[in-house]
N, C-alpha and C positions, 0 to 999 in steps of 0.2 A: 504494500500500500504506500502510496507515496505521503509526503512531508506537504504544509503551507506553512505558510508565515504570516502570523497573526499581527499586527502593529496594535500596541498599547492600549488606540482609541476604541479598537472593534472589539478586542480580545475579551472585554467584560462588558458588553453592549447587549444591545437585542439586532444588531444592525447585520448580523451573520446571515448569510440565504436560507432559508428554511428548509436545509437538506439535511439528513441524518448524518452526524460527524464518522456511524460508525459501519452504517450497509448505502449509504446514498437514498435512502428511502426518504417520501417527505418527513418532515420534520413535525413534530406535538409538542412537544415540551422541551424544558429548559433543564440542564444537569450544571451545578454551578462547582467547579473543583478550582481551588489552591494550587497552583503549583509552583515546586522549588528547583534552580538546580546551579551547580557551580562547577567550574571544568573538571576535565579528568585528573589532571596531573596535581590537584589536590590529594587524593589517594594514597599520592606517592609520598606525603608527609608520615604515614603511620610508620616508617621507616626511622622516624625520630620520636617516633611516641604516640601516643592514641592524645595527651593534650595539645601538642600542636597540630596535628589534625582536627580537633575539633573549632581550638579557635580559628585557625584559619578558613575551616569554612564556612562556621560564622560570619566574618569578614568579608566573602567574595560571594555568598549565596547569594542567589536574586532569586527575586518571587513576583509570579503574576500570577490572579485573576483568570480564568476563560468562564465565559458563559457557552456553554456547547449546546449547537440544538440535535435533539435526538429525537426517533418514533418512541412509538409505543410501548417495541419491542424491546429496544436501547434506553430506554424512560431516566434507568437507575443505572447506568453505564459504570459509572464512577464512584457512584453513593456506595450500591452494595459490596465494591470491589475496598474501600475503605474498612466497612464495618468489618468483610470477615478477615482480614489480616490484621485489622485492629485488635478483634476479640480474642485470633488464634496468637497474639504475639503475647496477647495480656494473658490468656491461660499458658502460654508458654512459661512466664515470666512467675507466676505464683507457685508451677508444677517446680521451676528449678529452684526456686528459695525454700520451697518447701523440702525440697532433696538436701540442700546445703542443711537447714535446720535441724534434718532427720540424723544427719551425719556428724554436726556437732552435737547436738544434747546428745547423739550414743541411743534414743529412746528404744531403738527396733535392733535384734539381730543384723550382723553386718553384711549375712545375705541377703538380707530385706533390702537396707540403704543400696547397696550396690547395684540392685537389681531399677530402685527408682533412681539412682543416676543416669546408668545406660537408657531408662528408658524418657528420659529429661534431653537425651542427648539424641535419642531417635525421631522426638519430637522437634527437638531443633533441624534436625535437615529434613525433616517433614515440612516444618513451617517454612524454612527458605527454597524448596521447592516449587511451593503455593505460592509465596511471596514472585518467583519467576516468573510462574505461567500468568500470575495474574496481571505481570508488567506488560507482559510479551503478545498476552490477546487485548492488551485496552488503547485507547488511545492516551500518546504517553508525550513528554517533552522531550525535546533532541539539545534544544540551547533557548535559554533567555537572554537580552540584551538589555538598556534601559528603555530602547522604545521597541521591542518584539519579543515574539516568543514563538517562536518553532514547535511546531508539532507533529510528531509521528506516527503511522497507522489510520491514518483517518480514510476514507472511502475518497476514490477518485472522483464520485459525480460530485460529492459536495467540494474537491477544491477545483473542477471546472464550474460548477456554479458560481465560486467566491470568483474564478477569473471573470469570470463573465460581468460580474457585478462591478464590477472592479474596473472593466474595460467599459462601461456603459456610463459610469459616473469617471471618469478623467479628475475633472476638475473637484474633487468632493465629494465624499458621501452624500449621496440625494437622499436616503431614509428618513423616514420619518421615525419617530419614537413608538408611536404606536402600530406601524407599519408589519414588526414581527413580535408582538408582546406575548408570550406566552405563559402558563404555568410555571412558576419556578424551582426548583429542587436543588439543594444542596449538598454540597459533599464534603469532607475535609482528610488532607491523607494524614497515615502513621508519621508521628511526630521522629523527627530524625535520632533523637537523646535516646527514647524510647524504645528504636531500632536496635542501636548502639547499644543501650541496655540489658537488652534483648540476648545478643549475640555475646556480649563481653559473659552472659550465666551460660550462654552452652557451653563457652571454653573451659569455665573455672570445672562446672559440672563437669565435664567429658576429664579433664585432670585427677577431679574428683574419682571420680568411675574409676580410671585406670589404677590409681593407687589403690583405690578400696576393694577391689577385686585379687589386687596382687595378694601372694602369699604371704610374703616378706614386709612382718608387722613395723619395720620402721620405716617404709615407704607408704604407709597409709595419711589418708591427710590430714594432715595436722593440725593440731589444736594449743593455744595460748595455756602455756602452763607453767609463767613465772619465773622468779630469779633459781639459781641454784642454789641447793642445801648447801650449808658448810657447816661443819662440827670441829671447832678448833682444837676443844678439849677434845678427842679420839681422832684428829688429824687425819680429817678424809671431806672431800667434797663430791657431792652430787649433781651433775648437770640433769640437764633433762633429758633423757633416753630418746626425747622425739618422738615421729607419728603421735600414735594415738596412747601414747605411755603418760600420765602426769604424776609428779613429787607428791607425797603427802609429809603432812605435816606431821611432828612427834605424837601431838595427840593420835592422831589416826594408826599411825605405825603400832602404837604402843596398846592399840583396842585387838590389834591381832596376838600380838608378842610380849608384852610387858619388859622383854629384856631389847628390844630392838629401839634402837636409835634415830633413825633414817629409814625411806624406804620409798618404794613407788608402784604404780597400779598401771594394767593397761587395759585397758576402754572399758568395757560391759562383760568380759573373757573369764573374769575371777583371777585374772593372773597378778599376782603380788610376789615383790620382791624386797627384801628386806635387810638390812643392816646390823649385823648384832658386832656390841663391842663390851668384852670382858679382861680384864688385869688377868695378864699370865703368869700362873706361878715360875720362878726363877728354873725350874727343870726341865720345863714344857720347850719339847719343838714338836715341828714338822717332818721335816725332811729326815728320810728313812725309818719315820715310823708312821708312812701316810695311813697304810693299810688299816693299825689299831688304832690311829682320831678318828678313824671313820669309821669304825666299827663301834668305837666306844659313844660316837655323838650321837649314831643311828639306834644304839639301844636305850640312852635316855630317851630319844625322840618320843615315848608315849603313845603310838597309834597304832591302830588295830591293824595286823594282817600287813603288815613291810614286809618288804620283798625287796632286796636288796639287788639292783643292775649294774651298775658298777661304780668300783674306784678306780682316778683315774692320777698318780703326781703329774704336775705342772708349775710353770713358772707364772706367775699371775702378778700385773704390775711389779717386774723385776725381782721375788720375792719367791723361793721356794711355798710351795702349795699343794693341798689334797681337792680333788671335783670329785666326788662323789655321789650318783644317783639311785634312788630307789623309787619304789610307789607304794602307796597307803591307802585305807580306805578311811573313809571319812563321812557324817552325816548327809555332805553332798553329793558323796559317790568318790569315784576312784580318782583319786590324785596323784600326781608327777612331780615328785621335788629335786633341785639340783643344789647343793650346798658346796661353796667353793671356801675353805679355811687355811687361814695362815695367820703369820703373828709379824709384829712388826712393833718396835719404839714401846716393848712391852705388853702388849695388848693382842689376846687374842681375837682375828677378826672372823666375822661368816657371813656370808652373802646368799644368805639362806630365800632359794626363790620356787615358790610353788604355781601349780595351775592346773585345772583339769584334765585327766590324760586325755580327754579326744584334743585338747586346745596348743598338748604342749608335744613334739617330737621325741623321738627316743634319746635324739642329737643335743636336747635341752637346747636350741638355735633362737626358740621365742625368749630366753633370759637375756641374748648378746647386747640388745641395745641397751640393758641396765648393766650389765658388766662393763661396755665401753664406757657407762657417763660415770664411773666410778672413778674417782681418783685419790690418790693418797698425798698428805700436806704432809710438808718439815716435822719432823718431832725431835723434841728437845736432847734425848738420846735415842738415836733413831738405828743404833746397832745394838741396841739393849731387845735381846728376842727377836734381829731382824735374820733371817735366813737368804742370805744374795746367792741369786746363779753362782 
């Protein structure tokens, strides 16, 4: 379909030929749309950021006015092409905040969240599909100017009618005002921020999705969980493990453990990990006798039915150490614990971390991101009970 060019005076008139802007059929009614547009090579700003892209096209946007005449058929050419990309961008928009919501409060299983990501993000190129086709069948803008605006898609008979009119008045528009007055209907398109809005939730969401589906709990998406624990007196600091892992505070640590110090939780899993720090008597080591601390912590441990999987020596933060795992049962079902001990500046340490065996590997790999935010401070004699490589 070819282009005309609408000049300023007409473009929001009644002075247009009474031809359908969208089959060439006579014309009935009037469809009143808004339109924006500013060059392409704006675009090419998001290169340096989505805010100089937007002020800039603030800045260069131009907007005109058309009064369109349409049949019957065509009545709502424009109107109805507004509302449903308007409504599907606005349920767009609520379905993905409510995915981000679901996925910070933790409220739902992390199959659930996952599941309304991906399907947040199917909705998104659903709606920019829709959003296409409904550009690509209407009649649409090609270029504004300060005195025109370009039009694209319109029916051939209506721009040889406008030539014709056009070529009959020379010297001026000869219409009268009430010459073509018709019914008038209005339209208004999706707001540009809106779009922008729009688009910028299917990214974060489809981001979202991809972590939350991963296996690898410290790639899931993260959530704001504060400064790091420091414990000067037992000379250990705790960063945040990340993902979906957050600090808890001594009260909380000390509702599970009474003897633990520090500790941290990750999302809705039941997974806790936890800090114990106790004064070593002057005889007590590790190294070459990992096998009996770990058999002798595993038999205080208290719980029904252990079952011991293994002991493992290792170097942990440069420090001779025992990893030791078994599994228990417990009022909530069968549990997985991995307990890593050593001593260091006096103080025997354990980084005693549990979770439910469907949640935790035989590998103990869901503890790593609380093993990495572990860190050990200065202590005042810090080869008093320390065991080095």
């Amino acid at each position: 379909m070819p282009e005309v060019r609408l000049y300023a005076s007409e473009a929001d008139s009644t002075r247009l030929p009474p031809v359908c802007m969208r089959c060439g059929a006579p014309a009935t009614t009037y469809d009143v749309k808004k339109f924006s547009w500013h060059p392409p090579w704006v675009y090419l700003l998001i290169l340096g950021g989505l805010l100089p892209l937007i002020i800039v096209s603030l800045i260069v946007t131009k907007r005109m006015t058309v009064r369109g005449p349409f049949c019957d058929t065509h009545r709502n050419h424009w109107t109805w092409r507004s509302w449903l990309s308007g409504l599907s961008l606005l349920a767009l928009v609520v379905f993905g905040v409510g995915a981000i919501a679901l996925m910070i409060s933790e409220a739902l299983p992390k199959n659930v969240t996952a599941l309304a990501c991906v399907g947040t993000v199917l909705l998104g190129v659903a709606w920019m599909v829709l959003a296409i086709v409904l550009q690509s069948s209407s009649v649409g803008v090609s270029e504004i100017t300060d005195r025109h605006i370009t039009l694209k898609g319109v029916a051939f008979a209506f721009g040889e009618a406008l030539r014709r009119e056009r070529s009959a008045t020379a010297y001026g528009y000869g219409y009268q005002e009430d010459d073509f007055r018709l019914p008038r209907r209005s339209s208004s398109g999706v707001p540009v921020v809106l779009i922008v809005f729009g688009i910028a939730i299917v990214l974060i969401v489809a981001l979202a999705a991809i972590a939350t589906v991963g296996e690898n709990p410290s790639s899931q998406f993260p959530k704001m969980v504060g400064t790091p624990f420091i414990d000067n007196e037992n000379h250990f600091r705790l960063k945040s493990p990340g993902g979906r892992w957050t600090l808890l505070t001594r009260q909380e640590v000390r509702a599970n453990n009474p003897q633990a110090v520090g500790g941290a939780k990750r999302g809705t899993d039941d997974i806790y990990c936890s800090v114990l720090v106790e004064d070593a008597p002057l005889d007590f080591r590790v190294a070459g006798r990992e096998k009996e601390v770990a058999e002798e912590l595993m038999a205080g441990a208290n719980l029904k039915d252990l079952r011991s999987e293994s002991i493992t020596p290792l170097t942990f933060k440069g420090i001779k150490a025992v990893r030791y795992r078994f599994t228990a049962s417990t009022d909530d079902g069968r549990v997985r614990v991995v307990n890593t001990v050593f001593v260091y500046g006096g103080k025997i340490y354990q980084l005693f971390c549990a979770g439910a065996l469907h949640e935790v590997l035989a590998d103990g790999s869901a503890f790593q991101p609380f093993w990495d935010a572990f860190e050990l401070l200065p202590a005042d004699n810090p080869l008093k009970g320390r065991e080095e490589e």
